[in-house]
PASEBA-1860 file (N, C-alpha, C; in nm, 3 decimals):
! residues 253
1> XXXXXXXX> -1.645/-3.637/3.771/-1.771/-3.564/3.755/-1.786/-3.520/3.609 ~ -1.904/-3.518/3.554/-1.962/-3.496/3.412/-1.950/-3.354/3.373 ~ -1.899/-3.301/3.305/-1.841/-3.137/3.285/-2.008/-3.088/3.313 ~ -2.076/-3.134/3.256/-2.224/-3.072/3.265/-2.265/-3.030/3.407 ~ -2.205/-3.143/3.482/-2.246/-3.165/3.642/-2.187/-3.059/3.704 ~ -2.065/-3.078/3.665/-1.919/-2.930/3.710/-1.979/-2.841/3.660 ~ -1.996/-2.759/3.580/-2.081/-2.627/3.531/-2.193/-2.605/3.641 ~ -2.291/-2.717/3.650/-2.368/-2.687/3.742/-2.361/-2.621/3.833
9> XXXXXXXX> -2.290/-2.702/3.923/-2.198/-2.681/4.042/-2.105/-2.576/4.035 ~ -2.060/-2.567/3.972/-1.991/-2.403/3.928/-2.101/-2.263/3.974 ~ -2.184/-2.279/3.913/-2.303/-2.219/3.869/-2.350/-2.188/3.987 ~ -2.407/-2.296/4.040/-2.493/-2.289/4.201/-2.391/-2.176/4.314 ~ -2.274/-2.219/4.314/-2.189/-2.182/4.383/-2.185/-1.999/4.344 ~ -2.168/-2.007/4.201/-2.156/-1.837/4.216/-2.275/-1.766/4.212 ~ -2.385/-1.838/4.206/-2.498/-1.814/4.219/-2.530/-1.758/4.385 ~ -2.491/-1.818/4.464/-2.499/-1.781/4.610/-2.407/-1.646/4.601
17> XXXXXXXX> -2.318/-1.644/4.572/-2.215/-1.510/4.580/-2.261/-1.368/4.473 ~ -2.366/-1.371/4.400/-2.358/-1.332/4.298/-2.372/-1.176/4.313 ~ -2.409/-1.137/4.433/-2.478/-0.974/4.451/-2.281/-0.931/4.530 ~ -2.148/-1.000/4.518/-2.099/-0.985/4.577/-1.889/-1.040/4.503 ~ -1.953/-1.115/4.411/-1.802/-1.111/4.344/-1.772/-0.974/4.280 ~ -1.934/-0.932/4.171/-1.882/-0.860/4.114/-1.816/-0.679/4.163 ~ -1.837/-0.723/4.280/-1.772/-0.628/4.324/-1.613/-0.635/4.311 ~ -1.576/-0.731/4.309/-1.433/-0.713/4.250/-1.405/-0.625/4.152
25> XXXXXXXX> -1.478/-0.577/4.066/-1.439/-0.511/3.982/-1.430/-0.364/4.009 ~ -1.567/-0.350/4.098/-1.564/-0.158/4.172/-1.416/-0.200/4.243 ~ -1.371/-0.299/4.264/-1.213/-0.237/4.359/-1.143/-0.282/4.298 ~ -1.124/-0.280/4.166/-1.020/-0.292/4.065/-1.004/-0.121/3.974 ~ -1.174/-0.078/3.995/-1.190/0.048/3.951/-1.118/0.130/4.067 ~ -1.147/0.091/4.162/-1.157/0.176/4.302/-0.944/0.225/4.237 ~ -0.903/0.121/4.248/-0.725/0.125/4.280/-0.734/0.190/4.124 ~ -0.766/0.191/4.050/-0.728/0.252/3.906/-0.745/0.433/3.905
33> XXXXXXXX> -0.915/0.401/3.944/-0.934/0.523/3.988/-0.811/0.701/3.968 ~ -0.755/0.683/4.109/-0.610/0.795/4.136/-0.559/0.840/4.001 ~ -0.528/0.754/3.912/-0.485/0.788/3.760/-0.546/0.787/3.663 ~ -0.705/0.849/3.688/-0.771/0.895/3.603/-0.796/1.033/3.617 ~ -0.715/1.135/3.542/-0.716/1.310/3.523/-0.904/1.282/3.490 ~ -0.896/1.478/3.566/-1.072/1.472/3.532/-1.113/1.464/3.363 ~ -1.245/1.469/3.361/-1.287/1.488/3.189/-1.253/1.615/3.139 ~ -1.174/1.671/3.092/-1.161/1.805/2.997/-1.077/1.841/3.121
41> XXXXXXXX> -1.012/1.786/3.209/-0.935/1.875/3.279/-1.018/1.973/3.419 ~ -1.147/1.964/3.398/-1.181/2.058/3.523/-1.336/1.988/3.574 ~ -1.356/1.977/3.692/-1.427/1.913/3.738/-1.594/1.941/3.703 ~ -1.625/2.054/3.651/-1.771/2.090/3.580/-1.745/1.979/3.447 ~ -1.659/1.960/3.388/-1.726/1.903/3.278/-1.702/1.726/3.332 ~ -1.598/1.707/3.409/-1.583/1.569/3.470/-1.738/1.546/3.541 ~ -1.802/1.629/3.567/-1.913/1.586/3.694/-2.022/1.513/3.524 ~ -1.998/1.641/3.461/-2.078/1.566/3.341/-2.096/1.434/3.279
49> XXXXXXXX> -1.923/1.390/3.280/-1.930/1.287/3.217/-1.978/1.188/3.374 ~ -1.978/1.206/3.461/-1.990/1.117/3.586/-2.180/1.101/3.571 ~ -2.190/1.191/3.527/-2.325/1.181/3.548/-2.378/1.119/3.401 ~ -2.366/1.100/3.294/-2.355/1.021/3.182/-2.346/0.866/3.238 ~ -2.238/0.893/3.318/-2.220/0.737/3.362/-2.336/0.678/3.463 ~ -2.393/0.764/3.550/-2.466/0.724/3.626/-2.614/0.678/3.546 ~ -2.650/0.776/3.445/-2.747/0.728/3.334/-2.745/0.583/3.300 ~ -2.585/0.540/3.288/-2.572/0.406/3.235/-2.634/0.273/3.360
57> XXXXXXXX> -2.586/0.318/3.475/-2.614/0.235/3.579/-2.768/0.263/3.614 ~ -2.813/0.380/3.603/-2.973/0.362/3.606/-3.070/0.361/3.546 ~ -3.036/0.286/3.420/-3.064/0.224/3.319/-3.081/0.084/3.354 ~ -2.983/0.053/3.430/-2.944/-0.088/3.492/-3.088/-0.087/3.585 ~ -3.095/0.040/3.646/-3.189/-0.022/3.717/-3.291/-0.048/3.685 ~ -3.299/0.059/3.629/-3.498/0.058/3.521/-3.513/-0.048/3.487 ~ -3.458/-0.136/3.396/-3.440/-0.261/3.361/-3.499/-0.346/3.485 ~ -3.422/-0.419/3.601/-3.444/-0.433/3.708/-3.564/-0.424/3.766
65> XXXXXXXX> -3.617/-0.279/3.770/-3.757/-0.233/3.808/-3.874/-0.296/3.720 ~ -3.825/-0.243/3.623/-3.933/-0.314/3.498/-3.967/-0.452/3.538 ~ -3.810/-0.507/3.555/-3.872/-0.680/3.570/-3.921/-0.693/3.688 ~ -3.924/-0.652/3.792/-3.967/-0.706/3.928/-4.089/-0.625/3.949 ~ -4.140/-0.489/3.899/-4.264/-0.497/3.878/-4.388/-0.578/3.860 ~ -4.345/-0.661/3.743/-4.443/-0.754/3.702/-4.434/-0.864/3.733 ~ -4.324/-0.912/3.855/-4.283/-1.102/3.824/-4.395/-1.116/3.991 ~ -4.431/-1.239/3.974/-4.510/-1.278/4.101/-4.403/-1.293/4.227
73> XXXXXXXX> -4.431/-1.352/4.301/-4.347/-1.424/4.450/-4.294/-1.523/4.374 ~ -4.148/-1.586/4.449/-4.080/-1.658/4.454/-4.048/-1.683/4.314 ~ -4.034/-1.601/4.213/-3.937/-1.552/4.061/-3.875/-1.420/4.137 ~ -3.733/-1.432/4.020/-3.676/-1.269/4.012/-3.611/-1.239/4.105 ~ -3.571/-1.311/4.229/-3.592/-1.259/4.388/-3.460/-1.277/4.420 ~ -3.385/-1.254/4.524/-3.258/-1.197/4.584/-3.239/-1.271/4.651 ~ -3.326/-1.452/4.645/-3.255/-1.530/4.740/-3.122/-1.603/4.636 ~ -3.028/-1.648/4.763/-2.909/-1.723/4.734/-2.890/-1.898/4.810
81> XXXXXXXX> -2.940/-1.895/4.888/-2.903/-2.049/4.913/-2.930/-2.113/4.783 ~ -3.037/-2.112/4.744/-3.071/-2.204/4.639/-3.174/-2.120/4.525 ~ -3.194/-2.215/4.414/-3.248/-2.232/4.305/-3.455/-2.214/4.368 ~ -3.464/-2.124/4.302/-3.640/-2.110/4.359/-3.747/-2.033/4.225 ~ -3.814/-2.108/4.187/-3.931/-2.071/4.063/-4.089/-2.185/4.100 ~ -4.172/-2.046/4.141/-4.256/-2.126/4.113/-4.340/-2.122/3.999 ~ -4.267/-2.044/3.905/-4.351/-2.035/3.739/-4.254/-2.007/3.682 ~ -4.255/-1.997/3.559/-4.126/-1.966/3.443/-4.204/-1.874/3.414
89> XXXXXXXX> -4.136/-1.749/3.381/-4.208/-1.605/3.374/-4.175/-1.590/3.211 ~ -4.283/-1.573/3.149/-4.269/-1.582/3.006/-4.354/-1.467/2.944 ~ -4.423/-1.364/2.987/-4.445/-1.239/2.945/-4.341/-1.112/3.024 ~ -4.374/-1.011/2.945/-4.375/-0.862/2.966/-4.227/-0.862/2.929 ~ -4.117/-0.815/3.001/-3.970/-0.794/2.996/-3.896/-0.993/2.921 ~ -3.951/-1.090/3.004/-3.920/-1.244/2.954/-3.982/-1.290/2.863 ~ -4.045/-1.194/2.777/-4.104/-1.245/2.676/-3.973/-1.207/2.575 ~ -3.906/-1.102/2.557/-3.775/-1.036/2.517/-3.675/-1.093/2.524
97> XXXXXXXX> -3.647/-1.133/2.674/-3.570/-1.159/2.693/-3.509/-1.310/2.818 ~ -3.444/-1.394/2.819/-3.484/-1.435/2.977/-3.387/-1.442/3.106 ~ -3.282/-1.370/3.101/-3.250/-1.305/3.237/-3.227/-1.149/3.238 ~ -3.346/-1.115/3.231/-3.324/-0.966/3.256/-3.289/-0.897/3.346 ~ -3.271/-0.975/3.465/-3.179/-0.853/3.595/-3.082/-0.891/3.525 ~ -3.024/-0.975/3.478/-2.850/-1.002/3.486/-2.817/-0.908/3.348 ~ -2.933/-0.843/3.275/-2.882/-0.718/3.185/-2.902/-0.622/3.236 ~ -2.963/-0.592/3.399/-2.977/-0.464/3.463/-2.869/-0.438/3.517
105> XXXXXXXX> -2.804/-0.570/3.592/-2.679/-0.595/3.643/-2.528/-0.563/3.580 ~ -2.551/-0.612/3.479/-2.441/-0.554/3.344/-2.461/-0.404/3.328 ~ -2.571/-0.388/3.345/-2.581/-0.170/3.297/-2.533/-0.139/3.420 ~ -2.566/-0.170/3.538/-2.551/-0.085/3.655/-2.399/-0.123/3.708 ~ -2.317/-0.226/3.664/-2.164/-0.229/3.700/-2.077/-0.131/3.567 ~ -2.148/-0.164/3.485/-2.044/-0.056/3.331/-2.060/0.068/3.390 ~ -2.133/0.159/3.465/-2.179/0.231/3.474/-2.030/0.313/3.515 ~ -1.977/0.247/3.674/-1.868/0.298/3.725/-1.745/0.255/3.623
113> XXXXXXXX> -1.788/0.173/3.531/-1.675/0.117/3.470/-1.607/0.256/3.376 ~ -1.731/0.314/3.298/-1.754/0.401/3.214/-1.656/0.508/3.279 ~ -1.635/0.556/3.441/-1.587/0.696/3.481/-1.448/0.691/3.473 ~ -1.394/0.551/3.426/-1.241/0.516/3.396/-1.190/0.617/3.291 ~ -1.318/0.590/3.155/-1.287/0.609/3.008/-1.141/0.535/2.970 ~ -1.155/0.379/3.000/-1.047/0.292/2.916/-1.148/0.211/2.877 ~ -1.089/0.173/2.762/-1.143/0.093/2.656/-1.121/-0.037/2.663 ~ -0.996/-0.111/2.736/-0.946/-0.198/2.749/-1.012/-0.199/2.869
121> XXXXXXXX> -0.962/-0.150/2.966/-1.093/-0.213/3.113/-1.229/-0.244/3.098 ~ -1.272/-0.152/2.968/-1.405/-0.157/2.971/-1.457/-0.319/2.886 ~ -1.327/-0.377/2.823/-1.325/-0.496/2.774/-1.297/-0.612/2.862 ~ -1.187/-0.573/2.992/-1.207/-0.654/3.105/-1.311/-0.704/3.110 ~ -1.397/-0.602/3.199/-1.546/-0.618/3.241/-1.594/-0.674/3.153 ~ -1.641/-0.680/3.057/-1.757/-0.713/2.952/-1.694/-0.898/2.921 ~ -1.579/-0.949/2.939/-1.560/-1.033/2.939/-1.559/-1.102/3.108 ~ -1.517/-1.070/3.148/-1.515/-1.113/3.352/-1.682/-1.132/3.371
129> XXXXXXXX> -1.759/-1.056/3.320/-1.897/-1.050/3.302/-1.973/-1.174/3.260 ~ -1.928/-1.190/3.198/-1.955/-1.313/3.041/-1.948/-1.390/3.155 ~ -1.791/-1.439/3.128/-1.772/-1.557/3.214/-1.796/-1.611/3.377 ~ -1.844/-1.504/3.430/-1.904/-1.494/3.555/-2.061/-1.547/3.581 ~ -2.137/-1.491/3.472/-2.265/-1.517/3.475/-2.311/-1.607/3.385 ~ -2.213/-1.617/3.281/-2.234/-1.780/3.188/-2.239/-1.928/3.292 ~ -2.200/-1.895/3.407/-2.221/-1.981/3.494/-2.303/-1.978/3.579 ~ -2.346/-1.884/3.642/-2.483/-1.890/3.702/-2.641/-1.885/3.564
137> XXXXXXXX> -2.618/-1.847/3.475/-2.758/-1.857/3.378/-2.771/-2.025/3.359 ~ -2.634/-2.026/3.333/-2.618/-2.262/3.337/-2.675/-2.283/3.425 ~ -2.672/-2.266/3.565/-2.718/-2.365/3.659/-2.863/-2.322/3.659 ~ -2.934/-2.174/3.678/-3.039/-2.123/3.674/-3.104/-2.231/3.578 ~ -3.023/-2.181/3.457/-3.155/-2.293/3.327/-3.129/-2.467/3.347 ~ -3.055/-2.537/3.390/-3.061/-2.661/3.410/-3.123/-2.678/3.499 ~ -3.146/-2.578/3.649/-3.299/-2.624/3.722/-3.383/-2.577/3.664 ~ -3.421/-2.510/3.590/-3.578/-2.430/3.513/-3.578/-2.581/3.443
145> XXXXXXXX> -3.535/-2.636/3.370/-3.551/-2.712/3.283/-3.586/-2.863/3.281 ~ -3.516/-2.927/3.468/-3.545/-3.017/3.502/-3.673/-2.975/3.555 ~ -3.705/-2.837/3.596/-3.851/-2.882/3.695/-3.981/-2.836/3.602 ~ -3.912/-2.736/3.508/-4.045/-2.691/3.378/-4.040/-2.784/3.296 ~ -3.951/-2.864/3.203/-3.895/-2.959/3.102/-3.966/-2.845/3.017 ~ -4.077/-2.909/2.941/-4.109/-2.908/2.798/-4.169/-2.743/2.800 ~ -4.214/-2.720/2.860/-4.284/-2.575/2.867/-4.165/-2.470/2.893 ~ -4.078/-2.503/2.956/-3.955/-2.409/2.981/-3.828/-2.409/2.824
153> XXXXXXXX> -3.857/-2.563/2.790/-3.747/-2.574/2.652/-3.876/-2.484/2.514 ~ -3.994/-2.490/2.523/-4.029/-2.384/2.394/-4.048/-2.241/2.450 ~ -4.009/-2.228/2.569/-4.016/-2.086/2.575/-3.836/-2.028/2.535 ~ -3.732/-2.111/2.572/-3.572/-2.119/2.589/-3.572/-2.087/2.438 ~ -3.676/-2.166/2.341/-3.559/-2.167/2.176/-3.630/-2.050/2.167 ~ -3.734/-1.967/2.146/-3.755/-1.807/2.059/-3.760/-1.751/2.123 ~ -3.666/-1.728/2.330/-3.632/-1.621/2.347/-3.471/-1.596/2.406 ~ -3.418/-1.512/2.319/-3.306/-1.498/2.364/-3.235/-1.485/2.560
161> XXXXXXXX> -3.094/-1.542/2.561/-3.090/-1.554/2.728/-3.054/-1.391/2.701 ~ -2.922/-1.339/2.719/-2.909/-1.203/2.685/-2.920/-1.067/2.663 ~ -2.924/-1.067/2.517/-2.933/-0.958/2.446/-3.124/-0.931/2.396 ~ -3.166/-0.855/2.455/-3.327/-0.884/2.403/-3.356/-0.863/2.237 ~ -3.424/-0.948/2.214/-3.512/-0.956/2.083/-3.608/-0.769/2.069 ~ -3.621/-0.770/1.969/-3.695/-0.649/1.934/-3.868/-0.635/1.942 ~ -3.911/-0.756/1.919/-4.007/-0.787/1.861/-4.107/-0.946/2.020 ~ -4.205/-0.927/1.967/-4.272/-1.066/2.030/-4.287/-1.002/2.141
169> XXXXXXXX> -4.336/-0.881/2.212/-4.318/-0.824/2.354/-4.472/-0.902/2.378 ~ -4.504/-0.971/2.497/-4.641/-1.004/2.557/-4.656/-0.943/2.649 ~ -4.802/-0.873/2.674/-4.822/-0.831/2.823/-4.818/-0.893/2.873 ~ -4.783/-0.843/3.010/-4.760/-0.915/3.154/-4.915/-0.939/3.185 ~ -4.909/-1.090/3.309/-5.001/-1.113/3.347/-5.084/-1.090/3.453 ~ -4.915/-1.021/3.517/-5.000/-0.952/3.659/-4.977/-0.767/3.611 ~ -5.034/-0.700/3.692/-5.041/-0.570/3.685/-4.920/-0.495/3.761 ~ -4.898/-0.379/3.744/-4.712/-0.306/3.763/-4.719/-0.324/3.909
177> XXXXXXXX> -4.656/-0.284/4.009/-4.645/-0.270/4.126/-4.539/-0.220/4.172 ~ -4.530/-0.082/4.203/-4.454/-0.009/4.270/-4.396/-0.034/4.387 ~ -4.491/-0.055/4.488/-4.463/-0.101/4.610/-4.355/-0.207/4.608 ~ -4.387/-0.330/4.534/-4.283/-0.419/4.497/-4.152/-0.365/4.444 ~ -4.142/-0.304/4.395/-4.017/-0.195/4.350/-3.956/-0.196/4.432 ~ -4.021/-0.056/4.553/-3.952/0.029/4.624/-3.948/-0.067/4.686 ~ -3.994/-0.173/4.771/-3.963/-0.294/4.864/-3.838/-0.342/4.820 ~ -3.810/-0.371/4.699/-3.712/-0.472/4.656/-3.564/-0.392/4.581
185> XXXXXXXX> -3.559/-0.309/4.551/-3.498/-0.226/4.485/-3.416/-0.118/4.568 ~ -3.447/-0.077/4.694/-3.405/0.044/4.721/-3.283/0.048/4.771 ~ -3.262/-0.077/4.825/-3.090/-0.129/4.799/-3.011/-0.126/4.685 ~ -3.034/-0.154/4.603/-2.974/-0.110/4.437/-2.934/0.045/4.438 ~ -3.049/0.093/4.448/-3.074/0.253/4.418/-2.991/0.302/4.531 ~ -2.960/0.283/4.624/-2.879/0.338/4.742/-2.711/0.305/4.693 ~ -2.716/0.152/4.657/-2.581/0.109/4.646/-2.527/0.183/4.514 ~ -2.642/0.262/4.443/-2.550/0.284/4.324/-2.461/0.444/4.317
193> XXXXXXXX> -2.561/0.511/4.401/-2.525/0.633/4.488/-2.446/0.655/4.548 ~ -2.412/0.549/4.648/-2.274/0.542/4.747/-2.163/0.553/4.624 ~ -2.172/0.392/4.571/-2.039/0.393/4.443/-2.014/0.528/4.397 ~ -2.081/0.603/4.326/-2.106/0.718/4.264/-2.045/0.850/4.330 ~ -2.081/0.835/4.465/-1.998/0.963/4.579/-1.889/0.937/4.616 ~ -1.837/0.741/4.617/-1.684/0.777/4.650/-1.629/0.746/4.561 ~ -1.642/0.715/4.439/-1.579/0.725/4.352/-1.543/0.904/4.243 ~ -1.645/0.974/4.298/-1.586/1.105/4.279/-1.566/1.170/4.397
201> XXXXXXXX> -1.520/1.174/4.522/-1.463/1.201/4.611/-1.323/1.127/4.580 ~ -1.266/1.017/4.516/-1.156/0.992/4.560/-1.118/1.054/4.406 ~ -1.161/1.097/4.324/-1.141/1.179/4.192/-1.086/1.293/4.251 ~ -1.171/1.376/4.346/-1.145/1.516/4.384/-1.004/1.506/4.469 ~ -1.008/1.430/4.544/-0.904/1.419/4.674/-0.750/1.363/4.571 ~ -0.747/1.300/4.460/-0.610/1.312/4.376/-0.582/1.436/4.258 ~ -0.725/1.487/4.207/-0.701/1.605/4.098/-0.720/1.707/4.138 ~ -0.734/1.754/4.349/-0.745/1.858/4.364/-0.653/1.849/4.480
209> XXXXXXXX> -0.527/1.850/4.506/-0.466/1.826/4.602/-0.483/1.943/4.710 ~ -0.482/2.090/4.666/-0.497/2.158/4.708/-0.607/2.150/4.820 ~ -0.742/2.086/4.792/-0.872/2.119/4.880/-0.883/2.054/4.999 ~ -0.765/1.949/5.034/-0.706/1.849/5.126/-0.572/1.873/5.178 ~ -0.495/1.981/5.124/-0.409/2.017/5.201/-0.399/2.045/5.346 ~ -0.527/2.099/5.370/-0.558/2.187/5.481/-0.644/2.077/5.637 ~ -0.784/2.021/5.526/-0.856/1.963/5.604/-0.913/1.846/5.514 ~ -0.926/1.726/5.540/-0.974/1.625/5.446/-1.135/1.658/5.393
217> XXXXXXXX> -1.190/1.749/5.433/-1.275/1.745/5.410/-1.339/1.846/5.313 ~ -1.234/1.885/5.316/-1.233/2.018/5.191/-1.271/1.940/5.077 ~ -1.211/1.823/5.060/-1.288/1.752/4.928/-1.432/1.714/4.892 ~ -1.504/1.729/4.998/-1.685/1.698/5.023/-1.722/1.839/4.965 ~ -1.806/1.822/4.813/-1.881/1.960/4.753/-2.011/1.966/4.764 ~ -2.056/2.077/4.713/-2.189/2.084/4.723/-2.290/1.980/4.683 ~ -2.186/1.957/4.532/-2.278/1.781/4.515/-2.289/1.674/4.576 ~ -2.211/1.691/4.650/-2.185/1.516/4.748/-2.348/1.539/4.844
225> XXXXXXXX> -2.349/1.650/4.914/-2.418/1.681/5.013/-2.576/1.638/4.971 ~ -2.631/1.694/4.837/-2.771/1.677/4.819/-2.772/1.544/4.725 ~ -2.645/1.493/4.674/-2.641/1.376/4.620/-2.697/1.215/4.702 ~ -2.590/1.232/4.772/-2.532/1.148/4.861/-2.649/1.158/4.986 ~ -2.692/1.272/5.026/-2.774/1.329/5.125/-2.962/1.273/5.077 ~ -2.989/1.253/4.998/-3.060/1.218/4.918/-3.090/1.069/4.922 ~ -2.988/0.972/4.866/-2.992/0.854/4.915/-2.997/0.784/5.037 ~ -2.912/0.869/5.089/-2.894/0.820/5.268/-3.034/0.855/5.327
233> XXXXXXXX> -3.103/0.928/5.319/-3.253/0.941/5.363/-3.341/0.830/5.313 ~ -3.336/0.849/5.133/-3.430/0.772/5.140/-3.406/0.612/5.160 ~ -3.286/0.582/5.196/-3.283/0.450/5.196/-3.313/0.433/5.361 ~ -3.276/0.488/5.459/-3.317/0.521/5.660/-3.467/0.517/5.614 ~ -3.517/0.601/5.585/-3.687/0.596/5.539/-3.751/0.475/5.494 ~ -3.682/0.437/5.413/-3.772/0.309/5.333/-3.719/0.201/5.438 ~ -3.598/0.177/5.471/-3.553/0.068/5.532/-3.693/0.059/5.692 ~ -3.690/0.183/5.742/-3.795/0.170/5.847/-3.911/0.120/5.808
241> XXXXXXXX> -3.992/0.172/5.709/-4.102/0.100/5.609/-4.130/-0.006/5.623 ~ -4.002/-0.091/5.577/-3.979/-0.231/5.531/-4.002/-0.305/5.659 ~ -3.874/-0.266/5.772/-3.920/-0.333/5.877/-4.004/-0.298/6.010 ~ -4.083/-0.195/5.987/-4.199/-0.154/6.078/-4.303/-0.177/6.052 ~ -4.335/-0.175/5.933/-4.461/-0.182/5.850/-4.523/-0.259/5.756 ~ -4.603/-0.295/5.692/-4.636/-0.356/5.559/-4.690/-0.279/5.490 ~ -4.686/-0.167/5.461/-4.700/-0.074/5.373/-4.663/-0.088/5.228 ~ -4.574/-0.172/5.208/-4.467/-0.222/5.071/-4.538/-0.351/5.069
249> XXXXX> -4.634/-0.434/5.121/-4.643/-0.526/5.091/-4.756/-0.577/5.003 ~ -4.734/-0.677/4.921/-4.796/-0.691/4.829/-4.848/-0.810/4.815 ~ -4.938/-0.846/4.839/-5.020/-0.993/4.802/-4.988/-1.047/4.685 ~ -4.872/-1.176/4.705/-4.865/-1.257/4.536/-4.728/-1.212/4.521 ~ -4.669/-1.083/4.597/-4.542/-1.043/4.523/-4.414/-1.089/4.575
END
């Protein structure tokens, strides 16, 4: 087989898995986790830096939001069997840039990466990253390219895959859409919440041995409750939405 062909095929393959390897890394954090002392030693200023970190991952999402705001049906979308475009999206966020979830995706995994504070893990990731999604953007752009050719290769040379350009922003062609958001997104926004509560629950339950001596549950604080309590609603809420209703639904989206 033609290395080009193998990449492909590489590509396609982690392309189907993709909402689901990188979780290897939350359970590489997960086991590291235990031997990380809080920030400054006491859990008010640790919650701080936790919450710094969560900035980073919902950043990830905004990103995310931004792009799926504006992309029509069948771009941008959360299927995995296969390869699906029925336009090459070349304004608003892809005018910048052209895989912009997979830089929402990168903000919203550093995010937990960040509550380590190692520098070297945090270089893991950023390389496991690379090489993870250098293979799905391959296969992504070798079908954009066989089925767009010439219109997809002058949009490929003046916009970066990556890192976005500063400059050249085009409005979008369709108008924002929220609904499309909260339809498509509220899984993100839930999943990033969960990470977020047990990864400082299993913070509390090794740097506070004391609050678990007694009852395991002594480790659940006031923050977990309206944190955690918060997501778990609105994701029961929206999830009913989604499948009771068409309320979220959007013509074109």
């Amino acid at each position: 087989m033609a290395l080009i062909e193998e990449l492909n095929q590489q590509g396609n393959f982690l392309f189907r898995w993709r909402s689901y390897i990188p979780g290897v890394i939350l359970f590489l954090s997960l086991l590291y986790l235990p031997y990380v002392p809080y920030f400054q030693g006491n859990y008010e200023s640790n919650l701080y830096w936790l919450s710094g970190a969560f900035l980073v991952s919902f950043a990830g999402l905004f990103v995310r939001c931004f792009t799926i705001g504006y992309t029509p049906k069948n771009t941008s979308g959360r299927n995995t069997k296969q390869q699906v475009a029925d336009v090459v999206n070349q304004s608003g966020i892809y005018s910048l840039v052209r895989h912009p979830l997979y830089v929402g995706n990168f903000l919203m995994y550093l995010g937990p990466v960040f509550i380590l504070r190692d520098f070297a893990f945090a270089l893991v990731y950023i390389m496991f990253f690379y090489l993870y999604y250098e293979r799905i953007i391959f296969a992504e752009e070798y079908f954009l390219r066989g089925k767009f050719a010439k219109g997809y290769l002058e949009w490929a040379d003046k916009t970066p895959a990556f890192i976005p350009r500063l400059s050249g922003y085009k409005k979008p062609n369709l108008s924002f859409s929220f609904r499309n958001i909260w339809k498509r997104e509220y899984p993100s926004l839930f999943g990033i919440i969960v990470v977020f509560t047990v990864f400082d629950l299993i913070q509390v339950y090794f740097q506070e041995p004391t609050l678990r001596a007694v009852d395991i549950t002594g480790i659940w604080k006031p923050f977990h409750t309206w944190f955690f309590g918060f997501g778990f609603v609105f994701y029961i809420v929206t999830r009913l939405i989604v499948k009771t209703t068409k309320l979220l639904e959007v013509e074109g989206r």
